[in-house]
CHARMM-style PDB file with segment names, atoms N, HN, CA, C and O in Angstrom:
ATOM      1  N   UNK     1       5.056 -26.307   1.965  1.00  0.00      PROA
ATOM      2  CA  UNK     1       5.715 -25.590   3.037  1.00  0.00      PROA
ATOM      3  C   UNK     1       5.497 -26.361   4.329  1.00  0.00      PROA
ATOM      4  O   UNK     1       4.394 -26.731   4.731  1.00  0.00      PROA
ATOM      5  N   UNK     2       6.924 -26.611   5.075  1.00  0.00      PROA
ATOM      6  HN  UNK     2       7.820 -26.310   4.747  1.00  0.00      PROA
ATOM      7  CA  UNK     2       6.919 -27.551   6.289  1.00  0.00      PROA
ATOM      8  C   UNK     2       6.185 -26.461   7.506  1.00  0.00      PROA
ATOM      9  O   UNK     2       6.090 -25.254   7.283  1.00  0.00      PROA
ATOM     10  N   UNK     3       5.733 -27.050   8.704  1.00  0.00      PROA
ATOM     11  HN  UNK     3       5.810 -28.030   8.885  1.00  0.00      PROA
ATOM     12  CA  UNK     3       5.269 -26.330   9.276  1.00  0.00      PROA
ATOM     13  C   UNK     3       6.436 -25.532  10.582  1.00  0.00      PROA
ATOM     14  O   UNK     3       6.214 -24.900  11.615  1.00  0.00      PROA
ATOM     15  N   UNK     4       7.309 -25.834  10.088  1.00  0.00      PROA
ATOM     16  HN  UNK     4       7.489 -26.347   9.249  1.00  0.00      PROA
ATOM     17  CA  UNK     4       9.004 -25.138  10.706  1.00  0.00      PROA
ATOM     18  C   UNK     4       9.001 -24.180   9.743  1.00  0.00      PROA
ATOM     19  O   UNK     4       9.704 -23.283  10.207  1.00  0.00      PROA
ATOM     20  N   UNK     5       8.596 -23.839   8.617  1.00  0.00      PROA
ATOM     21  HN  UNK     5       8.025 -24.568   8.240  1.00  0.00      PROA
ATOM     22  CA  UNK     5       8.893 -22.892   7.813  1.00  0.00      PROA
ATOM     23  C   UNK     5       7.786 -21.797   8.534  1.00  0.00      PROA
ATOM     24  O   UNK     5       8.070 -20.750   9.115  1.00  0.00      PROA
ATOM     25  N   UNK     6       6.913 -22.178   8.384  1.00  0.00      PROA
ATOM     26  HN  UNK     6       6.682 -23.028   7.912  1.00  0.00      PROA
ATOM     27  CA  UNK     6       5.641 -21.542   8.766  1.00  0.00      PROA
ATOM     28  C   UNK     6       6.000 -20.783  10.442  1.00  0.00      PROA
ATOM     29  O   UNK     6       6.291 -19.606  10.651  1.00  0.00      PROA
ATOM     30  N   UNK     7       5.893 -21.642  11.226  1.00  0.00      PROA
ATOM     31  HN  UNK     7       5.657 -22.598  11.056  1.00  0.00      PROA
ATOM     32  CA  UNK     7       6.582 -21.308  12.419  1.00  0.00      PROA
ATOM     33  C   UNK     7       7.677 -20.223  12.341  1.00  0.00      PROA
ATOM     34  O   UNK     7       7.401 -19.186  12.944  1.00  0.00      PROA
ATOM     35  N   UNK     8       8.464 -20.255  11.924  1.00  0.00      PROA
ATOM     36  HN  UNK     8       8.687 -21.097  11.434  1.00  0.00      PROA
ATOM     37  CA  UNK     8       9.527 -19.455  11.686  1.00  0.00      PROA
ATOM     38  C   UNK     8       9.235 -18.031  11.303  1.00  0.00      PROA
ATOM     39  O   UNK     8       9.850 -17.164  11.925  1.00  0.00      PROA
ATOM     40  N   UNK     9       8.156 -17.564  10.117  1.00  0.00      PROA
ATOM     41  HN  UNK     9       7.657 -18.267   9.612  1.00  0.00      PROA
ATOM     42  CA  UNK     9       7.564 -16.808   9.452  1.00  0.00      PROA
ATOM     43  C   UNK     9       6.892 -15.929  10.703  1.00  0.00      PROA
ATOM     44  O   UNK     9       7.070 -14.745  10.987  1.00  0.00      PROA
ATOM     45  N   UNK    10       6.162 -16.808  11.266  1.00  0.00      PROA
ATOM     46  HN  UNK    10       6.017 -17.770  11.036  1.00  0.00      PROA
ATOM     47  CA  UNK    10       4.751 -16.304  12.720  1.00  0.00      PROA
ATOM     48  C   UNK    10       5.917 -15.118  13.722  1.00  0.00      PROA
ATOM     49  O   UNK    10       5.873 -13.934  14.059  1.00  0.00      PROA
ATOM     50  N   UNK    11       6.970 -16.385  13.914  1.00  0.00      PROA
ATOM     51  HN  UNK    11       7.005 -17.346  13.640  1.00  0.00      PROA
ATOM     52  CA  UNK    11       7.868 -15.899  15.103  1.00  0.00      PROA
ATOM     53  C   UNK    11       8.888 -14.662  14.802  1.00  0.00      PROA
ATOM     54  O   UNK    11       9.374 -14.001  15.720  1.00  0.00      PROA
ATOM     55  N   UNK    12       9.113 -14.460  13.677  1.00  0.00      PROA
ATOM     56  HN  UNK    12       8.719 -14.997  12.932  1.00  0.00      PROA
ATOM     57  CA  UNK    12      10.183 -13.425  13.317  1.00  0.00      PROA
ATOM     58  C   UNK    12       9.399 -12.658  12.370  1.00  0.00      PROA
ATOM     59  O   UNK    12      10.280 -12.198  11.644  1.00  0.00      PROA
ATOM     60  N   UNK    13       8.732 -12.402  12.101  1.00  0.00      PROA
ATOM     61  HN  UNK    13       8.016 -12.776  12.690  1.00  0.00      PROA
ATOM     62  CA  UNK    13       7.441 -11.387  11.266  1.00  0.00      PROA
ATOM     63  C   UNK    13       7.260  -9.838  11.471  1.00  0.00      PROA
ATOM     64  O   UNK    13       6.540  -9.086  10.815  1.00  0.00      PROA
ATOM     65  N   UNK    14       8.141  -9.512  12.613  1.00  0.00      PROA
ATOM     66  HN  UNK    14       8.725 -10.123  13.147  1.00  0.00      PROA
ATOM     67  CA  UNK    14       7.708  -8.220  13.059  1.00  0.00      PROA
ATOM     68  C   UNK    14       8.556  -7.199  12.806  1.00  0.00      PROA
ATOM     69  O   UNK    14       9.144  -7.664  11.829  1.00  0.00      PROA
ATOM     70  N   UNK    15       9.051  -6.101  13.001  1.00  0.00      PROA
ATOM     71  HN  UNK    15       8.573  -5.723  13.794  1.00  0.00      PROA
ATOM     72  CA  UNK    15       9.329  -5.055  12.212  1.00  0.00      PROA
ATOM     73  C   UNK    15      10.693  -4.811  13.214  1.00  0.00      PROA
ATOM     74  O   UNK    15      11.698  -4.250  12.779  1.00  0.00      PROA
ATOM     75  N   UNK    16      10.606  -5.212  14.336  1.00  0.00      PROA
ATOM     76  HN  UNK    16       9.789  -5.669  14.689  1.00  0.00      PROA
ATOM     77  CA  UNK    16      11.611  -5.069  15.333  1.00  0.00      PROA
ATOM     78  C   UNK    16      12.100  -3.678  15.710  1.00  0.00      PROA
ATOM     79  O   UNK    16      13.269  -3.354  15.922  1.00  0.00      PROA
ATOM     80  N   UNK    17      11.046  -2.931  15.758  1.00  0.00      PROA
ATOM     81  HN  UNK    17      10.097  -3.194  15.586  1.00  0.00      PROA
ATOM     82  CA  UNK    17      11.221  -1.443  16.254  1.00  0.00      PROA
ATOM     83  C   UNK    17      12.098  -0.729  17.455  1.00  0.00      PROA
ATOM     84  O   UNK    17      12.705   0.340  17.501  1.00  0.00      PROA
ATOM     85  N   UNK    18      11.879  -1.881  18.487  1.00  0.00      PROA
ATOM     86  HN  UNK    18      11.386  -2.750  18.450  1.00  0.00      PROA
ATOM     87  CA  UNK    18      12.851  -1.687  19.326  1.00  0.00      PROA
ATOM     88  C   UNK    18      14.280  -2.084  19.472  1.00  0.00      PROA
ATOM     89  O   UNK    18      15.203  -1.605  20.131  1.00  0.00      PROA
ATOM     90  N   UNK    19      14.187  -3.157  18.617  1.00  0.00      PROA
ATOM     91  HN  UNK    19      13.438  -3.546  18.081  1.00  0.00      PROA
ATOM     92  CA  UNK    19      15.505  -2.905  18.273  1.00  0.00      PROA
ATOM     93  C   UNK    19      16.381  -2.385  17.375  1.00  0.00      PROA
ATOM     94  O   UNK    19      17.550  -2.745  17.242  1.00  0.00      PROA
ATOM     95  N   UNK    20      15.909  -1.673  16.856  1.00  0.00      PROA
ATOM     96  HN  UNK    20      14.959  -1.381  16.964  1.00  0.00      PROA
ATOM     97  CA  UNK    20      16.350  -0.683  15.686  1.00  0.00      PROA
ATOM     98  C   UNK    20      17.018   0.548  16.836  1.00  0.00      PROA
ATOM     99  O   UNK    20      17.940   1.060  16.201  1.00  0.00      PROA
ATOM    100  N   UNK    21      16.990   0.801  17.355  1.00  0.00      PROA
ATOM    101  HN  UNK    21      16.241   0.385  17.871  1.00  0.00      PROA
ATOM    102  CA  UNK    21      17.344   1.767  18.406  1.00  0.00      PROA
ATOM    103  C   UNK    21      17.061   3.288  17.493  1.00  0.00      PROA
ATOM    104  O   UNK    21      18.025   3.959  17.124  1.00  0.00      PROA
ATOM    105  N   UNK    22      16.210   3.538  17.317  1.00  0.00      PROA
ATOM    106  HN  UNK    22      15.427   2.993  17.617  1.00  0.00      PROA
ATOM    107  CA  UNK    22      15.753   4.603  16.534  1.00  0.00      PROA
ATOM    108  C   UNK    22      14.460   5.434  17.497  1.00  0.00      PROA
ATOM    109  O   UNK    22      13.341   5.117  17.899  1.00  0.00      PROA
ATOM    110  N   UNK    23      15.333   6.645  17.585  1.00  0.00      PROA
ATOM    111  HN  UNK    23      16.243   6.903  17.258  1.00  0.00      PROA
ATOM    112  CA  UNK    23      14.623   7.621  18.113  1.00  0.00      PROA
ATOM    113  C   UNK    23      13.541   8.217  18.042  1.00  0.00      PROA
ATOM    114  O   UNK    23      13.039   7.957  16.949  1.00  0.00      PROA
ATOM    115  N   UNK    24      12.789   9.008  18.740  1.00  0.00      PROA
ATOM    116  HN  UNK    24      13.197   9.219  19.629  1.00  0.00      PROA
ATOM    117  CA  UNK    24      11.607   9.430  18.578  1.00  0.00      PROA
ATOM    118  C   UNK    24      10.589  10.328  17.433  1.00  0.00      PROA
ATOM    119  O   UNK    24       9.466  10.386  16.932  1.00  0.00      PROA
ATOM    120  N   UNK    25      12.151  11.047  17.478  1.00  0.00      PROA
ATOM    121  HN  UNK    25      13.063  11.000  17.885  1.00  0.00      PROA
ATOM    122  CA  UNK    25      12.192  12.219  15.896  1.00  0.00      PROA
ATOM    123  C   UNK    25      12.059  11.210  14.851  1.00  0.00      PROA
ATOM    124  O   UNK    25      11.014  11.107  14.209  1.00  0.00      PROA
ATOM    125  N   UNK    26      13.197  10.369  14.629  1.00  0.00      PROA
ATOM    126  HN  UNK    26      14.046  10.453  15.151  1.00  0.00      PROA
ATOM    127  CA  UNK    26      13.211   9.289  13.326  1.00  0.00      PROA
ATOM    128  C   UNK    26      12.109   8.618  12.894  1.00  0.00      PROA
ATOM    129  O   UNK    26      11.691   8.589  11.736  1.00  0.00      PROA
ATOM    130  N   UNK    27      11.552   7.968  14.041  1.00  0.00      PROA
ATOM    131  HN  UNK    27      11.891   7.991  14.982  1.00  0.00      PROA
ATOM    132  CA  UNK    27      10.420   7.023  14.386  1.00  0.00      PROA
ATOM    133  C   UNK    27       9.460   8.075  13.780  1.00  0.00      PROA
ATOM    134  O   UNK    27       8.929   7.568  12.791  1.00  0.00      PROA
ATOM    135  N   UNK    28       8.983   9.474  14.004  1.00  0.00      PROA
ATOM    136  HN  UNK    28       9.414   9.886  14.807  1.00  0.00      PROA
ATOM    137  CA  UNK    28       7.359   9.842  13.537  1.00  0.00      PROA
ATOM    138  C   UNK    28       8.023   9.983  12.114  1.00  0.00      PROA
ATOM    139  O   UNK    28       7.522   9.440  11.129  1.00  0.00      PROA
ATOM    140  N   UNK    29       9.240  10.781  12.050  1.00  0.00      PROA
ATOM    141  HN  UNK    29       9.647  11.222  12.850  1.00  0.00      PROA
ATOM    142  CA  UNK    29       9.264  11.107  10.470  1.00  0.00      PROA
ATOM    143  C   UNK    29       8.892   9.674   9.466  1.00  0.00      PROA
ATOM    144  O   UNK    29       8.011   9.568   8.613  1.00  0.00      PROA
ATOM    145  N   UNK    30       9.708   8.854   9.830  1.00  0.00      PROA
ATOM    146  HN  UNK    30      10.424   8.940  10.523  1.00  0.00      PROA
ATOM    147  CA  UNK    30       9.286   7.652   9.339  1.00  0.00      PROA
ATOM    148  C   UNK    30       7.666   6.908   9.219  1.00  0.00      PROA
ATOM    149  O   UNK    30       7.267   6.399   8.171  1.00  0.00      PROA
ATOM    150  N   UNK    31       7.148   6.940  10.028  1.00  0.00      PROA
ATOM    151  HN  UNK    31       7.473   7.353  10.880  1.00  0.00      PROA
ATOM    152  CA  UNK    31       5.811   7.041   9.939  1.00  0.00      PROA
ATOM    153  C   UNK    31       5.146   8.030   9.087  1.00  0.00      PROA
ATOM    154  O   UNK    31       4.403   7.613   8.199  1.00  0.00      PROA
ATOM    155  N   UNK    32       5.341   9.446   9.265  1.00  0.00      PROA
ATOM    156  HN  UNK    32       5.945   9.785   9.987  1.00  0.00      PROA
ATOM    157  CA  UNK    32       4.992  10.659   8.379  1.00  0.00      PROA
ATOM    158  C   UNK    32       5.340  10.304   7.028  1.00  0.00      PROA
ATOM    159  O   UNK    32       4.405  10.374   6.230  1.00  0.00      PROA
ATOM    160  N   UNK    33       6.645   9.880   6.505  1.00  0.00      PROA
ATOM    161  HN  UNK    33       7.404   9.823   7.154  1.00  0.00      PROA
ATOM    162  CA  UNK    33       6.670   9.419   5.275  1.00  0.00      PROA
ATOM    163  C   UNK    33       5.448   8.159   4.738  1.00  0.00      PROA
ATOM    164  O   UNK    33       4.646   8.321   3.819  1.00  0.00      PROA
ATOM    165  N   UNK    34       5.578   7.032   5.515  1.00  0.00      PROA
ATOM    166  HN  UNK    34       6.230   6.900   6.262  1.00  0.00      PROA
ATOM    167  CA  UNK    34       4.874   6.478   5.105  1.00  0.00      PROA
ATOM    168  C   UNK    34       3.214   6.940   4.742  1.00  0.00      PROA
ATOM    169  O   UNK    34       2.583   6.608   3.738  1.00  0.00      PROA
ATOM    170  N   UNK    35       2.845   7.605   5.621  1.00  0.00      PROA
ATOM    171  HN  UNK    35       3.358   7.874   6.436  1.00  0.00      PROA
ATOM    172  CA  UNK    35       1.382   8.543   5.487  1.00  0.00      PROA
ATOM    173  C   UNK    35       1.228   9.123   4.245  1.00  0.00      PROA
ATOM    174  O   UNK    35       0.223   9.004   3.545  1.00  0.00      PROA
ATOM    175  N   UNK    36       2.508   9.935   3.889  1.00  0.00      PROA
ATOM    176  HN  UNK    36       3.325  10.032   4.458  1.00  0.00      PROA
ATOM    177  CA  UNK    36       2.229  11.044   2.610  1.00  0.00      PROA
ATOM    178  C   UNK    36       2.414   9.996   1.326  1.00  0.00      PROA
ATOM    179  O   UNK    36       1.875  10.067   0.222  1.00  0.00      PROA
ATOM    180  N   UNK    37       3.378   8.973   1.846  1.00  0.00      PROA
ATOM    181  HN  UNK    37       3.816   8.915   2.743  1.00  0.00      PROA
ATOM    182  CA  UNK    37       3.664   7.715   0.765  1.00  0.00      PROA
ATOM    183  C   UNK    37       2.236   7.313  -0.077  1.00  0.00      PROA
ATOM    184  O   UNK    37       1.875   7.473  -1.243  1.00  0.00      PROA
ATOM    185  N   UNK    38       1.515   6.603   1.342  1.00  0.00      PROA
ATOM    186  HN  UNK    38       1.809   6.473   2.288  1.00  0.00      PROA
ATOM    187  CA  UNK    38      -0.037   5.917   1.316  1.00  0.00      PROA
ATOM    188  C   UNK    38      -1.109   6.768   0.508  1.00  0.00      PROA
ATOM    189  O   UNK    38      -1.950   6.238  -0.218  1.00  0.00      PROA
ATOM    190  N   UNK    39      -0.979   8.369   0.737  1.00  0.00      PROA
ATOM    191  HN  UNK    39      -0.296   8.799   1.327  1.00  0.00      PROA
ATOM    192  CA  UNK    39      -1.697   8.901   0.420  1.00  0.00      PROA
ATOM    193  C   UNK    39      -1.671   9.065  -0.856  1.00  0.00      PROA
ATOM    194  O   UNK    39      -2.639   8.978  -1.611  1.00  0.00      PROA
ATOM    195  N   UNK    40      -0.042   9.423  -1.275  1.00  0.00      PROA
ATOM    196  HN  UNK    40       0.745   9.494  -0.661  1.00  0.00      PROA
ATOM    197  CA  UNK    40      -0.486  10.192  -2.591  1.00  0.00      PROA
ATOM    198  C   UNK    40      -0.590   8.864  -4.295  1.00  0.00      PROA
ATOM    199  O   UNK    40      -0.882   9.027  -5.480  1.00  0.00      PROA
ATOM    200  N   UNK    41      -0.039   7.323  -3.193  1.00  0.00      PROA
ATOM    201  HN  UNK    41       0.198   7.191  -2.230  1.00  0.00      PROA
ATOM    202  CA  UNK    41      -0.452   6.278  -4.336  1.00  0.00      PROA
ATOM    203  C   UNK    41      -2.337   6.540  -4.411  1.00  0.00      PROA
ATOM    204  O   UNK    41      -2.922   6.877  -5.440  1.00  0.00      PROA
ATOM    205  N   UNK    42      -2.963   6.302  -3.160  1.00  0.00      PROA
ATOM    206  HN  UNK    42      -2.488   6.027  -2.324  1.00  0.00      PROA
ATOM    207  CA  UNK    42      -4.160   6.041  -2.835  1.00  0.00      PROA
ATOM    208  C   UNK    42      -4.662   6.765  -4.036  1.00  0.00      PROA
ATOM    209  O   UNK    42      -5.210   6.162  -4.959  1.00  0.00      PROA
ATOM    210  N   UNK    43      -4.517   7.780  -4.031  1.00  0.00      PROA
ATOM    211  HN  UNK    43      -4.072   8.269  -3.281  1.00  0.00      PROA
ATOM    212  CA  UNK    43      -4.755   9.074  -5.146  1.00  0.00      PROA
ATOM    213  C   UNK    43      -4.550   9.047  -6.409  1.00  0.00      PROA
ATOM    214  O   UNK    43      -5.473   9.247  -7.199  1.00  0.00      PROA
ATOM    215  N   UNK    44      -3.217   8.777  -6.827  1.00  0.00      PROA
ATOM    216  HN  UNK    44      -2.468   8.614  -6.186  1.00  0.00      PROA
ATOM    217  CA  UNK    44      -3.062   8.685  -8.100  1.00  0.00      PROA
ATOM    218  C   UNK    44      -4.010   6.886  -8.548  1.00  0.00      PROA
ATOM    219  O   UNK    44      -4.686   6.707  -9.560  1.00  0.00      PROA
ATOM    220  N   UNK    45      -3.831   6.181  -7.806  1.00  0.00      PROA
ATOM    221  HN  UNK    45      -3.281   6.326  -6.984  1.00  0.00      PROA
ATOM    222  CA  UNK    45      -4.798   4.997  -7.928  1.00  0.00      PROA
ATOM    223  C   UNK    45      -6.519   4.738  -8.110  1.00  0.00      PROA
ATOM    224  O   UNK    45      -7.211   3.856  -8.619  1.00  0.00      PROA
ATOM    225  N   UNK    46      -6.756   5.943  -7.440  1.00  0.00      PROA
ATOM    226  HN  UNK    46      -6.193   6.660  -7.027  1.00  0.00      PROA
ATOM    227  CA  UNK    46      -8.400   6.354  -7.693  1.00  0.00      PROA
ATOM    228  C   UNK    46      -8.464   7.275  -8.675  1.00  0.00      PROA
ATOM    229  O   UNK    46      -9.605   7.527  -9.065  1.00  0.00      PROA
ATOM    230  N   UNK    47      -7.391   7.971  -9.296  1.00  0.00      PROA
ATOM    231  HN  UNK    47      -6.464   7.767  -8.979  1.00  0.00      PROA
ATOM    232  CA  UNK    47      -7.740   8.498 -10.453  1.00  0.00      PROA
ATOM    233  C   UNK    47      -7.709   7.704 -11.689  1.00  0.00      PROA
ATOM    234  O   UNK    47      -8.488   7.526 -12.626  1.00  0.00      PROA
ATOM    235  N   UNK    48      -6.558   7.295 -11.371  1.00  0.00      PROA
ATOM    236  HN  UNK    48      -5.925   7.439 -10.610  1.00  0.00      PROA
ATOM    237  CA  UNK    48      -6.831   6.187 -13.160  1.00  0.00      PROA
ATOM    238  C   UNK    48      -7.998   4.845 -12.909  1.00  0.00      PROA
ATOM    239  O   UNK    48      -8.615   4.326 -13.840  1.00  0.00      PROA
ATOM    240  N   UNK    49      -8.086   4.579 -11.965  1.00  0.00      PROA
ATOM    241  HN  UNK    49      -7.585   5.000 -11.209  1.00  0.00      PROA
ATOM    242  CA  UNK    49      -9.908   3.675 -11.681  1.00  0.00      PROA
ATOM    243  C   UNK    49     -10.319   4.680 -12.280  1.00  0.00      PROA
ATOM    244  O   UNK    49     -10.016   4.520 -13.462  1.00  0.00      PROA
ATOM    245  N   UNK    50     -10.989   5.910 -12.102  1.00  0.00      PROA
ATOM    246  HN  UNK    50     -11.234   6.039 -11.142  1.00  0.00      PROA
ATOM    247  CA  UNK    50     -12.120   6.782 -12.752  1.00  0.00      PROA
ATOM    248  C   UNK    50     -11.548   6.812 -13.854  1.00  0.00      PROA
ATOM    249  O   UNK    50     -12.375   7.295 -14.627  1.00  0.00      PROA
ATOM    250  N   UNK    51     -10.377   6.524 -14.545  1.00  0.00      PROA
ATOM    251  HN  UNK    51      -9.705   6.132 -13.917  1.00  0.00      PROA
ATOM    252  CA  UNK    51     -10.485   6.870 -16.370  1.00  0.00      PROA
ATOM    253  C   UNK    51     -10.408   5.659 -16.734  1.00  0.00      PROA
ATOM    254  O   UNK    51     -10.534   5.541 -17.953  1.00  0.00      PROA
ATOM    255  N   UNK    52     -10.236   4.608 -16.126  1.00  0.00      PROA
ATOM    256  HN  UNK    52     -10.134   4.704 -15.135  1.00  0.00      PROA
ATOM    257  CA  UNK    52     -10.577   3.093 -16.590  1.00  0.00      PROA
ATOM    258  C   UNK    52     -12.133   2.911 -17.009  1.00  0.00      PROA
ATOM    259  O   UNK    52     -12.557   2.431 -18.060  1.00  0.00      PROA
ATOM    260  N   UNK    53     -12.867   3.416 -15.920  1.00  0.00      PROA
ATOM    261  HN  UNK    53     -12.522   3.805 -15.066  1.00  0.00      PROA
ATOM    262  CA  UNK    53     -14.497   3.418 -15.729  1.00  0.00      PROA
ATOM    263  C   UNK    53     -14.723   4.288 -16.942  1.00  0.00      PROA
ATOM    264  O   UNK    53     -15.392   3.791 -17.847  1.00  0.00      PROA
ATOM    265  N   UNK    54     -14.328   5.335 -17.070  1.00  0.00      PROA
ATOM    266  HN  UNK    54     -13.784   5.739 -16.334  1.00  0.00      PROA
ATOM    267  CA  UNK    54     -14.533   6.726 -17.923  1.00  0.00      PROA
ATOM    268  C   UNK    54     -14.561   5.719 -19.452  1.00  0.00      PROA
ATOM    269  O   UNK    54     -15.468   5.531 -20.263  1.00  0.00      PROA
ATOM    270  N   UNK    55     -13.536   5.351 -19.410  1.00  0.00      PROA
ATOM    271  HN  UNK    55     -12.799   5.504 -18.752  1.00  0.00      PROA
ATOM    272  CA  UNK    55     -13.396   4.650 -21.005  1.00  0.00      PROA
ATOM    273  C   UNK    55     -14.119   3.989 -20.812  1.00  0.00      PROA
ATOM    274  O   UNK    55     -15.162   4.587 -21.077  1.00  0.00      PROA
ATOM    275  N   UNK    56     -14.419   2.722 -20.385  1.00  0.00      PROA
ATOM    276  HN  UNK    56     -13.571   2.236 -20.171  1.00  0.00      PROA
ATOM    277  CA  UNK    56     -15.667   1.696 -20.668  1.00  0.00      PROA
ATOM    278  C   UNK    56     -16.694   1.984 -20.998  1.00  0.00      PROA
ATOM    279  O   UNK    56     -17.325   1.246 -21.755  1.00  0.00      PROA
ATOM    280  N   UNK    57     -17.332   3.456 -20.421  1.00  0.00      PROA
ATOM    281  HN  UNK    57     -16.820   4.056 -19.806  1.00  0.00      PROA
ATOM    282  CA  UNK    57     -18.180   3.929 -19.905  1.00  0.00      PROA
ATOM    283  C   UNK    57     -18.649   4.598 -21.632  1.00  0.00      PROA
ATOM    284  O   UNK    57     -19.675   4.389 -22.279  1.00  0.00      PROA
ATOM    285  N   UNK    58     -17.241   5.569 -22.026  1.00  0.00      PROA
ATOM    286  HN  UNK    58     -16.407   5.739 -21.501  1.00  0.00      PROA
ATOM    287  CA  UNK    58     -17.363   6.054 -23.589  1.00  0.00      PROA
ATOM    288  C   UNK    58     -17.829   5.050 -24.903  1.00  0.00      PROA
ATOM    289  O   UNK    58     -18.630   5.236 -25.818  1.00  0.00      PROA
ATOM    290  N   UNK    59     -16.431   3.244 -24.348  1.00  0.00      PROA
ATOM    291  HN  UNK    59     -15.780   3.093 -23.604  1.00  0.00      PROA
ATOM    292  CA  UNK    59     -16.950   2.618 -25.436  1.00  0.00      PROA
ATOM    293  C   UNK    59     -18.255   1.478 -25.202  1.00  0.00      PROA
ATOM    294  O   UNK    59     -18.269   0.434 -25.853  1.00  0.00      PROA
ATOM    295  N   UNK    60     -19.436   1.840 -24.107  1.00  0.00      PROA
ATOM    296  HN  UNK    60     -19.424   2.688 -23.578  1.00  0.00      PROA
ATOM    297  CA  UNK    60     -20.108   1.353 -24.128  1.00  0.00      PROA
ATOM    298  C   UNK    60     -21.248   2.512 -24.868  1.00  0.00      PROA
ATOM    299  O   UNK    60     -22.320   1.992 -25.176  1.00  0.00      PROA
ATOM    300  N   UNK    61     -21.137   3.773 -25.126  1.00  0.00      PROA
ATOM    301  HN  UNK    61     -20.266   4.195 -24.876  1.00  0.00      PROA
ATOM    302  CA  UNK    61     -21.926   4.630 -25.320  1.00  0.00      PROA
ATOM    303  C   UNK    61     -21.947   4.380 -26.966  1.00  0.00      PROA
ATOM    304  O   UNK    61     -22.951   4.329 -27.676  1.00  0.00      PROA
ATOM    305  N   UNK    62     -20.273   4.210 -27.459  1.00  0.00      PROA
ATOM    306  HN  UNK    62     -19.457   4.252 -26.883  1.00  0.00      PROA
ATOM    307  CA  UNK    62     -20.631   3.950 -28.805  1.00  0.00      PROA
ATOM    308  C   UNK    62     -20.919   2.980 -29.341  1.00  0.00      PROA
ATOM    309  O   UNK    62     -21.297   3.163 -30.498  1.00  0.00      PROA
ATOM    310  N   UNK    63     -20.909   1.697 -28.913  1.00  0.00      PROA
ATOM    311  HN  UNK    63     -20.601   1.548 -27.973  1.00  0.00      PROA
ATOM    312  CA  UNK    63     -21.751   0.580 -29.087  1.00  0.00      PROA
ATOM    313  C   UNK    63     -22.867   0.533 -29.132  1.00  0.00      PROA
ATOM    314  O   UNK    63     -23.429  -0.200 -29.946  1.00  0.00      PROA
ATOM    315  N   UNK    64     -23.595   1.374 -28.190  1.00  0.00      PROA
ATOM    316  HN  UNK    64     -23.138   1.969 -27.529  1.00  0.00      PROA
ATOM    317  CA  UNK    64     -24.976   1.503 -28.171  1.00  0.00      PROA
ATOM    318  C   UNK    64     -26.087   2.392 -29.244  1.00  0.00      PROA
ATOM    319  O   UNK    64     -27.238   2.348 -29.678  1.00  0.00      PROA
ATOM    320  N   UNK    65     -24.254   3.577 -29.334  1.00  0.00      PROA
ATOM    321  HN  UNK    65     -23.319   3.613 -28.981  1.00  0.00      PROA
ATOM    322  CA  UNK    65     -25.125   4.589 -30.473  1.00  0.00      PROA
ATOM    323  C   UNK    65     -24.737   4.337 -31.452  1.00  0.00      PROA
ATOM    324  OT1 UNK    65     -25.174   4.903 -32.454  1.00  0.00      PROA
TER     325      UNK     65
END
């Protein structure tokens, strides 16, 4: 990667909020979505970690016993 590519990436990277001409109402709902978005992966993501752990956890018990 040339460093014009790179450059390019730095300089235009941003979300361009203001120019979206999007209102105040739009703007939190949009944010609010993203929140309940974040949350409810976060969640379903820490639950299957605990049954990933859970199983290891079972077939290390029967290995042992």
């Amino acid at each position: 990667m040339g460093i014009e590519a790179m450059f390019k990436d730095c300089q235009s990277g941003g979300y361009n909020l203001e120019g979206a001409k999007a209102n105040e109402t739009r703007l939190n709902n949009l944010i609010l979505l993203i929140a309940i978005s974040y949350t409810i992966s976060s969640f379903k993501g820490g639950k299957s970690k605990i049954k990933v752990f859970k199983n290891i956890y079972k077939e290390g018990m029967k290995e042992a016993g």
